[in-house]
Structure formats: C-alpha cells, structure tokens
PQR file of N, CA, C, O and H, with PARSE charges and radii, in Angstrom:
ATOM      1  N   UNK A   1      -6.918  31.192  20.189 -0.4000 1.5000
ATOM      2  CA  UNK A   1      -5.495  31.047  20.454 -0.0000 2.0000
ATOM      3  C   UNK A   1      -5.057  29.581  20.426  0.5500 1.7000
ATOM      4  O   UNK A   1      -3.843  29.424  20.304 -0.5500 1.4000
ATOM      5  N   UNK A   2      -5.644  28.715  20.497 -0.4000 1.5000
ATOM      6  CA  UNK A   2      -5.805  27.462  20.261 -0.0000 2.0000
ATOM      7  C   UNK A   2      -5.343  26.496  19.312  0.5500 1.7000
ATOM      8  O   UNK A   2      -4.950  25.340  19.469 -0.5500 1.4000
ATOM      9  H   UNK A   2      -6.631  28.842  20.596  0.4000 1.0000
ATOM     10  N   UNK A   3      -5.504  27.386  18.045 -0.4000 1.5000
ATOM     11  CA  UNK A   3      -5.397  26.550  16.668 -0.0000 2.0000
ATOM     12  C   UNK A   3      -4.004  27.752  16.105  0.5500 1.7000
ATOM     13  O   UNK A   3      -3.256  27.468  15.170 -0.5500 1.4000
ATOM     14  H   UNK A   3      -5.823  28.325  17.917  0.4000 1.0000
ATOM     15  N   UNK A   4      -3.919  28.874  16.786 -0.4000 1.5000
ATOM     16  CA  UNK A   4      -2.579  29.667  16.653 -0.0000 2.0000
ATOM     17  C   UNK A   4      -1.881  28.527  16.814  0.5500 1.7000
ATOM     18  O   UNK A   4      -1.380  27.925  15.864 -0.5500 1.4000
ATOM     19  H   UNK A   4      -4.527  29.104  17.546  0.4000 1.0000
ATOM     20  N   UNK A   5      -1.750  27.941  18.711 -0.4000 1.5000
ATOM     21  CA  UNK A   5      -0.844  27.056  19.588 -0.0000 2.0000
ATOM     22  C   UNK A   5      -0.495  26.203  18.683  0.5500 1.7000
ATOM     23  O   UNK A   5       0.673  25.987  18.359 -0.5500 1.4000
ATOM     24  H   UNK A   5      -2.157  28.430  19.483  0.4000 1.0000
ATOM     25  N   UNK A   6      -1.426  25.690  18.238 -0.4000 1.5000
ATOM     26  CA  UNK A   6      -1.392  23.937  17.595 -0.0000 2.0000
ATOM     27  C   UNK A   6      -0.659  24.026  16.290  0.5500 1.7000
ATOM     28  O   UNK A   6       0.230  23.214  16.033 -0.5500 1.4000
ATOM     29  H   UNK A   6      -2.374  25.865  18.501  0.4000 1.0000
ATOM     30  N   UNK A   7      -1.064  25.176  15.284 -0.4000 1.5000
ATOM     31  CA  UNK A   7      -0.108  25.294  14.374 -0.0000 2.0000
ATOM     32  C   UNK A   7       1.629  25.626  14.458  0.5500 1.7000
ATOM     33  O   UNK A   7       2.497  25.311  13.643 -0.5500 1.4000
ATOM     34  H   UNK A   7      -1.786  25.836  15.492  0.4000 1.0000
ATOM     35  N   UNK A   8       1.751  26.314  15.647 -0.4000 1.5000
ATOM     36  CA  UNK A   8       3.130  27.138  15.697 -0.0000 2.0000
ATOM     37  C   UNK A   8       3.770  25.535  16.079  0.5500 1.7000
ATOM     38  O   UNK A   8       4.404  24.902  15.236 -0.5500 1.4000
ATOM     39  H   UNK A   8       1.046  26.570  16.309  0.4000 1.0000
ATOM     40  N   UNK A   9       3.532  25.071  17.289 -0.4000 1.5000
ATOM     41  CA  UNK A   9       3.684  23.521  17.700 -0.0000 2.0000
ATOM     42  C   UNK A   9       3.600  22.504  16.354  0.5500 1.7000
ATOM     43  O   UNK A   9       4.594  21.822  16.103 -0.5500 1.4000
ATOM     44  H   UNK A   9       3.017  25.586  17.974  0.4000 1.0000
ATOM     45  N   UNK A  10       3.030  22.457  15.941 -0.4000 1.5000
ATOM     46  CA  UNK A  10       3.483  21.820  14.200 -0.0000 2.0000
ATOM     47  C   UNK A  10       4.235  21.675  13.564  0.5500 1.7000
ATOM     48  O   UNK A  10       4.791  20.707  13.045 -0.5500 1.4000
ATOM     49  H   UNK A  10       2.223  23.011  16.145  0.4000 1.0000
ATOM     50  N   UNK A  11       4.373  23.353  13.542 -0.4000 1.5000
ATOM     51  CA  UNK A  11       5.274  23.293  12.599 -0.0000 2.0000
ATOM     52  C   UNK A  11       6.593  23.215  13.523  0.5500 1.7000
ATOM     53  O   UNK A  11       7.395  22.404  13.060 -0.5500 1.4000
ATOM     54  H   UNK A  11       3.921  24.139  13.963  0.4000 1.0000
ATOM     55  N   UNK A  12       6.945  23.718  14.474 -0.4000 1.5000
ATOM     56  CA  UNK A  12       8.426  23.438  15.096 -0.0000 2.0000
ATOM     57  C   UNK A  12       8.512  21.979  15.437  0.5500 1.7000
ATOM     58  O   UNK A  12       9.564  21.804  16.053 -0.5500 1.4000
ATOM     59  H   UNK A  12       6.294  24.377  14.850  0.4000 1.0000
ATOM     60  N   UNK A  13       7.812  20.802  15.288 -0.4000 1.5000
ATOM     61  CA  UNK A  13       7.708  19.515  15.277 -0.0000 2.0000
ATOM     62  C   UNK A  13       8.243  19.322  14.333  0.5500 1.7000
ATOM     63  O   UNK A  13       9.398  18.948  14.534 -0.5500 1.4000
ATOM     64  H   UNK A  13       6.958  20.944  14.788  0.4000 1.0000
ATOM     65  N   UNK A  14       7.891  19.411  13.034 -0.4000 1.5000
ATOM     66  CA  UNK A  14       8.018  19.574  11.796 -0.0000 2.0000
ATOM     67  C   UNK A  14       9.491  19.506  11.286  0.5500 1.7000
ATOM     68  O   UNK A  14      10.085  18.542  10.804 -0.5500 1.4000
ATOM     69  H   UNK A  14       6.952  19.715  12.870  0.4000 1.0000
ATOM     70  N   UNK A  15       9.902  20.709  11.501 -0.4000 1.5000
ATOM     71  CA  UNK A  15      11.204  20.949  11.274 -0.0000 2.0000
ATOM     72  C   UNK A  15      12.642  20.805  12.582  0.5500 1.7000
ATOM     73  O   UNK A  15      13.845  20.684  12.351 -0.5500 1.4000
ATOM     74  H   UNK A  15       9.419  21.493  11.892  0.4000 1.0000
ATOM     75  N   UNK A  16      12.040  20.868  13.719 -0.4000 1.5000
ATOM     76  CA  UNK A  16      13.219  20.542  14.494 -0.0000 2.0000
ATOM     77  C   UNK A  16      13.351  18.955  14.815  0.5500 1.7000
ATOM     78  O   UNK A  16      14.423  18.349  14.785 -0.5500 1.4000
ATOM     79  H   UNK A  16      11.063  20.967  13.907  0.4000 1.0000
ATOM     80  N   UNK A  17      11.762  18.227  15.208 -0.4000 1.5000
ATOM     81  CA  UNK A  17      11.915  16.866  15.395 -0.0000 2.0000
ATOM     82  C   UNK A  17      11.650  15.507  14.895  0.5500 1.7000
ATOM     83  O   UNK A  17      11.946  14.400  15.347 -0.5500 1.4000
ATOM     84  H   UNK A  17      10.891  18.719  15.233  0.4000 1.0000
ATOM     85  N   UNK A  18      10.907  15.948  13.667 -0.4000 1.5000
ATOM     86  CA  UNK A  18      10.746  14.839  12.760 -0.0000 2.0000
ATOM     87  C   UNK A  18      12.083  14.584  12.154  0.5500 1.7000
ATOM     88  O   UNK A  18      12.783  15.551  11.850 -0.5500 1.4000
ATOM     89  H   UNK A  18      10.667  16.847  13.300  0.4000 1.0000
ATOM     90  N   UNK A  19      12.624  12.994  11.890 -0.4000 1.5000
ATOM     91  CA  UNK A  19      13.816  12.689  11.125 -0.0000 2.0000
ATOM     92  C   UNK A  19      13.338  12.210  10.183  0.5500 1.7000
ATOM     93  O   UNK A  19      12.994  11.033  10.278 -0.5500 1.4000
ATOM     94  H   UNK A  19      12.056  12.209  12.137  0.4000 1.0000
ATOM     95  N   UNK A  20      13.127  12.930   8.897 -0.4000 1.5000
ATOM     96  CA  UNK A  20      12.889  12.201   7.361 -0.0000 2.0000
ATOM     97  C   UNK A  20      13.589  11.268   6.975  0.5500 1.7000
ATOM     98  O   UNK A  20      14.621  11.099   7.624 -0.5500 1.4000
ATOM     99  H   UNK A  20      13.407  13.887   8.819  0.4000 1.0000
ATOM    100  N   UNK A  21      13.364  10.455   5.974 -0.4000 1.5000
ATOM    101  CA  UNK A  21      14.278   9.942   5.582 -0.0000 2.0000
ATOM    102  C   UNK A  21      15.256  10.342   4.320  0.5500 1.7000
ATOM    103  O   UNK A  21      14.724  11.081   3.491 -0.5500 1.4000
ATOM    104  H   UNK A  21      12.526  10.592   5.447  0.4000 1.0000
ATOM    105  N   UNK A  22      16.435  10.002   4.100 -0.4000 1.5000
ATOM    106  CA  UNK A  22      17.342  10.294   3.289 -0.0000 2.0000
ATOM    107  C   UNK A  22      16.958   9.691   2.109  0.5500 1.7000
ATOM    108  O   UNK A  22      16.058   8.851   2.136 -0.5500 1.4000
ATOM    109  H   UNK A  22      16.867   9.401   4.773  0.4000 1.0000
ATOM    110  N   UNK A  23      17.632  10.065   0.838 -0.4000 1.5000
ATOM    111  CA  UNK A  23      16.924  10.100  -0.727 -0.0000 2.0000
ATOM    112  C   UNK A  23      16.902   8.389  -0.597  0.5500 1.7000
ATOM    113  O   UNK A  23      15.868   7.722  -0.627 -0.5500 1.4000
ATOM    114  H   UNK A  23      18.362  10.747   0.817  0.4000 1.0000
ATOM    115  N   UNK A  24      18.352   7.813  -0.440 -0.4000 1.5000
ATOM    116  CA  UNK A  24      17.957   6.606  -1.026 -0.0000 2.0000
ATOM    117  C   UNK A  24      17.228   5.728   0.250  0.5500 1.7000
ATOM    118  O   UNK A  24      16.286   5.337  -0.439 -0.5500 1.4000
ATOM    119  H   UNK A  24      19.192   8.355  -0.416  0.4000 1.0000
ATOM    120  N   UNK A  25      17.108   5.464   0.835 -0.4000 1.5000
ATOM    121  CA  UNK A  25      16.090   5.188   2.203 -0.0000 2.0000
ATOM    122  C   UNK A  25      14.485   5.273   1.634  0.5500 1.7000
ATOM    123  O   UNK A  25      13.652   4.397   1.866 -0.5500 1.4000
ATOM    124  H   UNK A  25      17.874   5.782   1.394  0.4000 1.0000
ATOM    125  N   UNK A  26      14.296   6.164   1.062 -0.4000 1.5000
ATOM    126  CA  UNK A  26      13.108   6.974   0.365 -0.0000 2.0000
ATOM    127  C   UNK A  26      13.018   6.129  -0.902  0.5500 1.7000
ATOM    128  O   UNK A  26      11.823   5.937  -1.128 -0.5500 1.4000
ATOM    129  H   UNK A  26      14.973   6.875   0.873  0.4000 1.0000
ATOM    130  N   UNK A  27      13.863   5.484  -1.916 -0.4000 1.5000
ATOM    131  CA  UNK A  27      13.654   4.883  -3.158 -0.0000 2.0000
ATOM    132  C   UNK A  27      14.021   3.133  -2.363  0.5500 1.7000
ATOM    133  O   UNK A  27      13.621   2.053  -2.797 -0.5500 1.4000
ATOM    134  H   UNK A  27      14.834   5.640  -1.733  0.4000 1.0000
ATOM    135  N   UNK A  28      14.741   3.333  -1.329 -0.4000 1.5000
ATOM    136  CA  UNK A  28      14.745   1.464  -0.955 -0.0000 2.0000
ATOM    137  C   UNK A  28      13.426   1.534  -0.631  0.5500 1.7000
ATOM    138  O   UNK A  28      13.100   0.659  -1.434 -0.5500 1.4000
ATOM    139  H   UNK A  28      15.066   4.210  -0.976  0.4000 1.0000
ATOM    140  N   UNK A  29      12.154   1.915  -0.009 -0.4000 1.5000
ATOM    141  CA  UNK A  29      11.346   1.793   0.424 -0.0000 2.0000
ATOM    142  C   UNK A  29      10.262   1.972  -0.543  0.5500 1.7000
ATOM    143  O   UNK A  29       9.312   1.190  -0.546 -0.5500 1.4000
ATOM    144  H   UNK A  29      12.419   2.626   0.643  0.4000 1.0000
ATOM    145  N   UNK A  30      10.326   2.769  -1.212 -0.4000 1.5000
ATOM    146  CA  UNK A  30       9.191   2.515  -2.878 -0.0000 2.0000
ATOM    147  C   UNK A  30       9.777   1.385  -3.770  0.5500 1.7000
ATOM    148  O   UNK A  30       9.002   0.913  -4.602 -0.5500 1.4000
ATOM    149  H   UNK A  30      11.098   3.405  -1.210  0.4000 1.0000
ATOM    150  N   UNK A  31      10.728   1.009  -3.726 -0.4000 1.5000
ATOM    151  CA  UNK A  31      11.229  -0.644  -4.285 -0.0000 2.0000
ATOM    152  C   UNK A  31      10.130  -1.169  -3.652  0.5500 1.7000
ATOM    153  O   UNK A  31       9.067  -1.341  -4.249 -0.5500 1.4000
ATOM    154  H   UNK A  31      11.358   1.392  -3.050  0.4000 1.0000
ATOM    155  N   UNK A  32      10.341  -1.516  -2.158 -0.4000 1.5000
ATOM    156  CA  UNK A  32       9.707  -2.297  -1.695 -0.0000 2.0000
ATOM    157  C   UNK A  32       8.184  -2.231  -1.711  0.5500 1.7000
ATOM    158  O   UNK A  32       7.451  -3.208  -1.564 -0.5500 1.4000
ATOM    159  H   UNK A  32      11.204  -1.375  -1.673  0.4000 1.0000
ATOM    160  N   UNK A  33       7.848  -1.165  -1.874 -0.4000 1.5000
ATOM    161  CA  UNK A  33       6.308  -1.116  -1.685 -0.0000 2.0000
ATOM    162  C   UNK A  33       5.753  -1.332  -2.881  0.5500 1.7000
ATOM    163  O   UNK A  33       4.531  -1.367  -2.735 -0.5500 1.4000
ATOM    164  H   UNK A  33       8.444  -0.371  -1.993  0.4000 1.0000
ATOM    165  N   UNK A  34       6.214  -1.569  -4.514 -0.4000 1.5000
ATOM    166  CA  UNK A  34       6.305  -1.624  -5.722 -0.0000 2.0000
ATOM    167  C   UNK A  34       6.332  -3.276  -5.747  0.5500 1.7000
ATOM    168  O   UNK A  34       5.459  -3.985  -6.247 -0.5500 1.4000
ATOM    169  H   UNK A  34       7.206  -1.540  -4.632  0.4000 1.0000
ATOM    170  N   UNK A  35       7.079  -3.553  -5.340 -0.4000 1.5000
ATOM    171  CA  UNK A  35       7.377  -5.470  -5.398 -0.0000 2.0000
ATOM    172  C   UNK A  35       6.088  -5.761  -4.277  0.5500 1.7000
ATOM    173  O   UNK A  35       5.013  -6.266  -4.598 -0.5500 1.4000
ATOM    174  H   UNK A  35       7.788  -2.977  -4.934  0.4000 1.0000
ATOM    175  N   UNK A  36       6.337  -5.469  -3.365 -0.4000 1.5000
ATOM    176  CA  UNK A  36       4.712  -6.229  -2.579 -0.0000 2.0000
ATOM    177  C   UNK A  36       3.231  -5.585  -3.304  0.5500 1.7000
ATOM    178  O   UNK A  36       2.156  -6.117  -3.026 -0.5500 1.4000
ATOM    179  H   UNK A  36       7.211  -5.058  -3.104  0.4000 1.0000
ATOM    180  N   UNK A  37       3.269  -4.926  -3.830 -0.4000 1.5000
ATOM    181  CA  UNK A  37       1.965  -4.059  -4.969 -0.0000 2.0000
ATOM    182  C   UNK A  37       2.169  -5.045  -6.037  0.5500 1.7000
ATOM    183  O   UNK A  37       1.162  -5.751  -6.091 -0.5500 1.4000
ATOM    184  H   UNK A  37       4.142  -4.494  -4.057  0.4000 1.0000
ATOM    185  N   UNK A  38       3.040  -5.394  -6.908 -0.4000 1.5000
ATOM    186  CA  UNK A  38       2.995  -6.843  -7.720 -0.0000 2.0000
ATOM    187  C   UNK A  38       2.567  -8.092  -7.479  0.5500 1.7000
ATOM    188  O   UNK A  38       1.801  -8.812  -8.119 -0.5500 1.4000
ATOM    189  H   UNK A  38       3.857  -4.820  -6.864  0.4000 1.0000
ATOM    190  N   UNK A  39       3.380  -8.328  -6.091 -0.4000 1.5000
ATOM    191  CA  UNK A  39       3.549  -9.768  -5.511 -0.0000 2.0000
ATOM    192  C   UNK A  39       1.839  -9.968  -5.148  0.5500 1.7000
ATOM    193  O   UNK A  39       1.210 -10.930  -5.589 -0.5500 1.4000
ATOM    194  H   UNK A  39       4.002  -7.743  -5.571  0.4000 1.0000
ATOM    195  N   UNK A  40       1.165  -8.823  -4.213 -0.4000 1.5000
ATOM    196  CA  UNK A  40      -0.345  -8.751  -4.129 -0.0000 2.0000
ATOM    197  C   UNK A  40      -1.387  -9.080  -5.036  0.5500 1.7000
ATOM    198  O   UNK A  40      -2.356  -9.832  -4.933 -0.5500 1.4000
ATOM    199  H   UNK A  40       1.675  -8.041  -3.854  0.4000 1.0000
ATOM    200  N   UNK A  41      -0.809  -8.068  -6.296 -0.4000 1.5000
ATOM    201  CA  UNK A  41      -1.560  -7.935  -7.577 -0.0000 2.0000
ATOM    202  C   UNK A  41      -2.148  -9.618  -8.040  0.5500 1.7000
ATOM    203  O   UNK A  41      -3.241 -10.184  -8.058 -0.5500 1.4000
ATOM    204  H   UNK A  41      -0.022  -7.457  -6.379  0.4000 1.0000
ATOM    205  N   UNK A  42      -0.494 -10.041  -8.432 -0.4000 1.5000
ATOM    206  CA  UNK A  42      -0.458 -11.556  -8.472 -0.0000 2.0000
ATOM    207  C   UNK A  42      -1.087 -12.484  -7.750  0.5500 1.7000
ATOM    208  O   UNK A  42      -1.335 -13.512  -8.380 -0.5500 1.4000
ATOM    209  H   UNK A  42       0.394  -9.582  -8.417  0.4000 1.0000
ATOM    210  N   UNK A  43      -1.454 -12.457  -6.546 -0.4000 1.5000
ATOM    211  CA  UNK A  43      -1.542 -13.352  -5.709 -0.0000 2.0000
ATOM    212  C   UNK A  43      -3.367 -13.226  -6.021  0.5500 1.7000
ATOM    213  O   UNK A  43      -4.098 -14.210  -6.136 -0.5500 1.4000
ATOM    214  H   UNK A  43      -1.253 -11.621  -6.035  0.4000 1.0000
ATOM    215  N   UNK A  44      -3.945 -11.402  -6.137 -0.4000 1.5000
ATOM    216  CA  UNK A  44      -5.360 -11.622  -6.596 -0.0000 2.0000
ATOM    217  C   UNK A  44      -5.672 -11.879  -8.004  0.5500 1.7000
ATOM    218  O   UNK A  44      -6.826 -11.648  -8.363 -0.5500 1.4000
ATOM    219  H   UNK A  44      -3.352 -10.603  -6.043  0.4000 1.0000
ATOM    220  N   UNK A  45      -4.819 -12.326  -8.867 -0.4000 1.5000
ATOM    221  CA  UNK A  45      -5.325 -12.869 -10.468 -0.0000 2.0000
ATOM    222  C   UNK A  45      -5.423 -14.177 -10.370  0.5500 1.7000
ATOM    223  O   UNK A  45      -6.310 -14.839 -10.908 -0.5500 1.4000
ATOM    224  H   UNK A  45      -3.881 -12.514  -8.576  0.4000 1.0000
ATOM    225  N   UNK A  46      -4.286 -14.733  -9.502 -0.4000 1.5000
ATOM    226  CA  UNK A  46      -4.134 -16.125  -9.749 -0.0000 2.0000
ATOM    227  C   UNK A  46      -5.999 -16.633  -8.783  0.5500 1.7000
ATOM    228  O   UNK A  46      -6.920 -17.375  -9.123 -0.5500 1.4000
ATOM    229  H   UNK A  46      -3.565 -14.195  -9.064  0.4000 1.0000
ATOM    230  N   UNK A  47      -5.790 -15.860  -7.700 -0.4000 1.5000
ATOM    231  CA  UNK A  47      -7.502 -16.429  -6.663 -0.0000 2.0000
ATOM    232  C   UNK A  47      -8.577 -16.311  -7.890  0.5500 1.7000
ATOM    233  O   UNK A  47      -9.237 -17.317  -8.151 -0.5500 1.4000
ATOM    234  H   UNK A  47      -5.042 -15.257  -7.424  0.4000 1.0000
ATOM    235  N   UNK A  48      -8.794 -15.029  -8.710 -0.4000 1.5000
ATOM    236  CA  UNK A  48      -9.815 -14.675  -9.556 -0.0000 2.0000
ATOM    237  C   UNK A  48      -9.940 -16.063 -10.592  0.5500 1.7000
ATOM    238  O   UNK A  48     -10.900 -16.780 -10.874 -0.5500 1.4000
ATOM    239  H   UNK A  48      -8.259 -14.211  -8.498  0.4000 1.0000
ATOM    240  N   UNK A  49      -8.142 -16.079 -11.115 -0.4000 1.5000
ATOM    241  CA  UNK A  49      -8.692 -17.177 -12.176 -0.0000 2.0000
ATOM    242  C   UNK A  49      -8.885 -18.475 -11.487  0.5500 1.7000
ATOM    243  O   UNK A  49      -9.770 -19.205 -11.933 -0.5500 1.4000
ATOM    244  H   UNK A  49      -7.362 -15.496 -10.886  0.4000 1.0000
ATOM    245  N   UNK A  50      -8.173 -18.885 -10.437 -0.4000 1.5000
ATOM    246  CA  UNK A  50      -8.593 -20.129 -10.423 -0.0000 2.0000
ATOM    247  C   UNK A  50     -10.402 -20.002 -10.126  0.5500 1.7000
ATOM    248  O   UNK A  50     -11.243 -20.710 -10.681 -0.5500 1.4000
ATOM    249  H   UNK A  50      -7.455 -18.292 -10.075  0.4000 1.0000
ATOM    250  N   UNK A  51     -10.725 -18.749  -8.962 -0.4000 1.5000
ATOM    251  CA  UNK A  51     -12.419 -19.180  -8.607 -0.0000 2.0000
ATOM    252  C   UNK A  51     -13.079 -18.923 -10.374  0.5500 1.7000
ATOM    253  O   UNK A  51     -14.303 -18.913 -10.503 -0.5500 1.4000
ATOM    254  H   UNK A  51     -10.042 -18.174  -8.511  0.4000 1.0000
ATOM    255  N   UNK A  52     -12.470 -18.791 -11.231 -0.4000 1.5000
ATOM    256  CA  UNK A  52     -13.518 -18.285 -12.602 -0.0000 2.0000
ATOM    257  C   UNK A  52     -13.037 -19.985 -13.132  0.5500 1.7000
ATOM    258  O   UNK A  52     -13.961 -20.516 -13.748 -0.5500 1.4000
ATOM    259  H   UNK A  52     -11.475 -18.799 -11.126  0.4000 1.0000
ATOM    260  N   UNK A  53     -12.159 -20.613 -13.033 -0.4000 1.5000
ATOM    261  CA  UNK A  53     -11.933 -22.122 -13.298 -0.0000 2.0000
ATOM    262  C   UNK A  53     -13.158 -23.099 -12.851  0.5500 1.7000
ATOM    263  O   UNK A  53     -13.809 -23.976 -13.418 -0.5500 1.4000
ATOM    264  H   UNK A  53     -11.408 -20.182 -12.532  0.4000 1.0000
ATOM    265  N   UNK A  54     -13.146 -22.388 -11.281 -0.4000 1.5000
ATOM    266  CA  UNK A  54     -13.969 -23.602 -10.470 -0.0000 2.0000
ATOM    267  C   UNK A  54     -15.571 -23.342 -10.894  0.5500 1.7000
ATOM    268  O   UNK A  54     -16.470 -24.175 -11.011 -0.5500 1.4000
ATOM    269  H   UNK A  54     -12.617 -21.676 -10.821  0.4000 1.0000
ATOM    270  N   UNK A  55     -15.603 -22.062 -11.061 -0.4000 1.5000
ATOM    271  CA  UNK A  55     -17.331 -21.245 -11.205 -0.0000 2.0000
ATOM    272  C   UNK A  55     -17.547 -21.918 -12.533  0.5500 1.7000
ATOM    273  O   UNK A  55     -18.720 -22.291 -12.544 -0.5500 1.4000
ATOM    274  H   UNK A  55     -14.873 -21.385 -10.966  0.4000 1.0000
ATOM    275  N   UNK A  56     -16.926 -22.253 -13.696 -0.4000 1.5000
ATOM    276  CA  UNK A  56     -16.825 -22.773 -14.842 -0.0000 2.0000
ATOM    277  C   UNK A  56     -16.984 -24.354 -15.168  0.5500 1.7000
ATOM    278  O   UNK A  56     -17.408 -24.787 -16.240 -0.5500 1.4000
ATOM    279  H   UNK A  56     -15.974 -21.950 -13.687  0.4000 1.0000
ATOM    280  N   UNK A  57     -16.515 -25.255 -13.910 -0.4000 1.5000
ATOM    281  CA  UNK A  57     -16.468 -26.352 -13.702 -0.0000 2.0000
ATOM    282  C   UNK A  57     -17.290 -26.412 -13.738  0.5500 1.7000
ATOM    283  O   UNK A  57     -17.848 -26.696 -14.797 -0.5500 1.4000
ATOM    284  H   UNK A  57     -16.171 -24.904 -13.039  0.4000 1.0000
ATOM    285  N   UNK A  58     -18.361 -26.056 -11.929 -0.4000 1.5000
ATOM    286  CA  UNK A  58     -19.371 -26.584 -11.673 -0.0000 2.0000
ATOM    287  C   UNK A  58     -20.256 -25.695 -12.354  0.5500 1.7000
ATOM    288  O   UNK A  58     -21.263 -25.943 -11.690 -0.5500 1.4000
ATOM    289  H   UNK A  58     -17.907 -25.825 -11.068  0.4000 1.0000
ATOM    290  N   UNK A  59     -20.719 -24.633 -13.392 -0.4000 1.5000
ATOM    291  CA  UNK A  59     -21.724 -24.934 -14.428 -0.0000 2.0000
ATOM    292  C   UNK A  59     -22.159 -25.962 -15.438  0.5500 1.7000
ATOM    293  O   UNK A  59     -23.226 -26.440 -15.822 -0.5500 1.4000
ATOM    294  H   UNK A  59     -19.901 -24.432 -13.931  0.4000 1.0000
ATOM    295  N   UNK A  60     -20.795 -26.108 -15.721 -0.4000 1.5000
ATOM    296  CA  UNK A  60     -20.797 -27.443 -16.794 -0.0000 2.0000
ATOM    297  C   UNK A  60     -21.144 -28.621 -16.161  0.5500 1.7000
ATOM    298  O   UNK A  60     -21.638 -29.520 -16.841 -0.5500 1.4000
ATOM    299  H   UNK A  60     -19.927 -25.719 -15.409  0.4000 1.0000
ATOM    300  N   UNK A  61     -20.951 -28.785 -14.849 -0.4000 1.5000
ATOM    301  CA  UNK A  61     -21.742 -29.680 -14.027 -0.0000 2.0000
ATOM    302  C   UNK A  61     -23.061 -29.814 -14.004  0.5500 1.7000
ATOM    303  O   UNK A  61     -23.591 -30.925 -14.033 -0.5500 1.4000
ATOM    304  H   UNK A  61     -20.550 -28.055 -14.297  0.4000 1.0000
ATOM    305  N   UNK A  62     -23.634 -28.859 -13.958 -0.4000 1.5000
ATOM    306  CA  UNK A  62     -25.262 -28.715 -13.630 -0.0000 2.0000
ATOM    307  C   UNK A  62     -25.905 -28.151 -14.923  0.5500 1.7000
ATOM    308  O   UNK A  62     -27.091 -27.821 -14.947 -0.5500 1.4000
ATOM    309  H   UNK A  62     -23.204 -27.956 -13.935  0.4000 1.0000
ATOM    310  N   UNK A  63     -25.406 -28.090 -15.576 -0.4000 1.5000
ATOM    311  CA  UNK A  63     -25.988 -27.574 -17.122 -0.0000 2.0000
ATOM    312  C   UNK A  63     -25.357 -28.548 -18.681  0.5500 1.7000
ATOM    313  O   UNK A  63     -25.738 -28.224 -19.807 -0.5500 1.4000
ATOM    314  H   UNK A  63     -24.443 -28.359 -15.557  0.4000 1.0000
TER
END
C-alpha cells in the first residue's frame, strides 16, 4: 500500500502543485542554456589550444 500512497501523492503533486513554466519562459531559458553551452564550449578550445601551444613549445625545447 505504500508505493499505491506514493504514486497517487505524485501524481496529485503533479498536477495540482507543481507551477510549470509557460511556453516562452521555457524557450527564454533554453536561449540561455544554449549561449552558456557555447560560451563553455569556447572557453574549453581556447584552454586545449593554448595547453597544445605550450606542450609544443616546451618539446621543441628539449628536443
């Protein structure tokens, strides 16, 4: 009776007290999560190339 409780309680959570958000609320917020997923992206190419710059340096250093 337990996992009856917990489901029936779910779901009336669900639908009477969760407040979703509205359509455009829902697309301002995948904007945003789209531009910081770039801005991130960016921020790990530029670390990669510069450490593949520096890893490149100091071979030519020692070789």
């Amino acid at each position: 009776m337990g996992l009856i409780n917990y489901a029936k309680n779910s779901y009336e959570e669900l639908v009477h007290k969760v407040t979703w958000p509205t359509w455009s609320e829902l697309q301002n917020s995948a904007i945003v999560v789209m531009v910081a997923s770039i801005i991130f992206a960016l921020v790990i190419v530029l670390m990669d190339l510069a450490f593949e710059n520096i890893m490149e340096f100091i071979y030519k250093l020692l070789y």
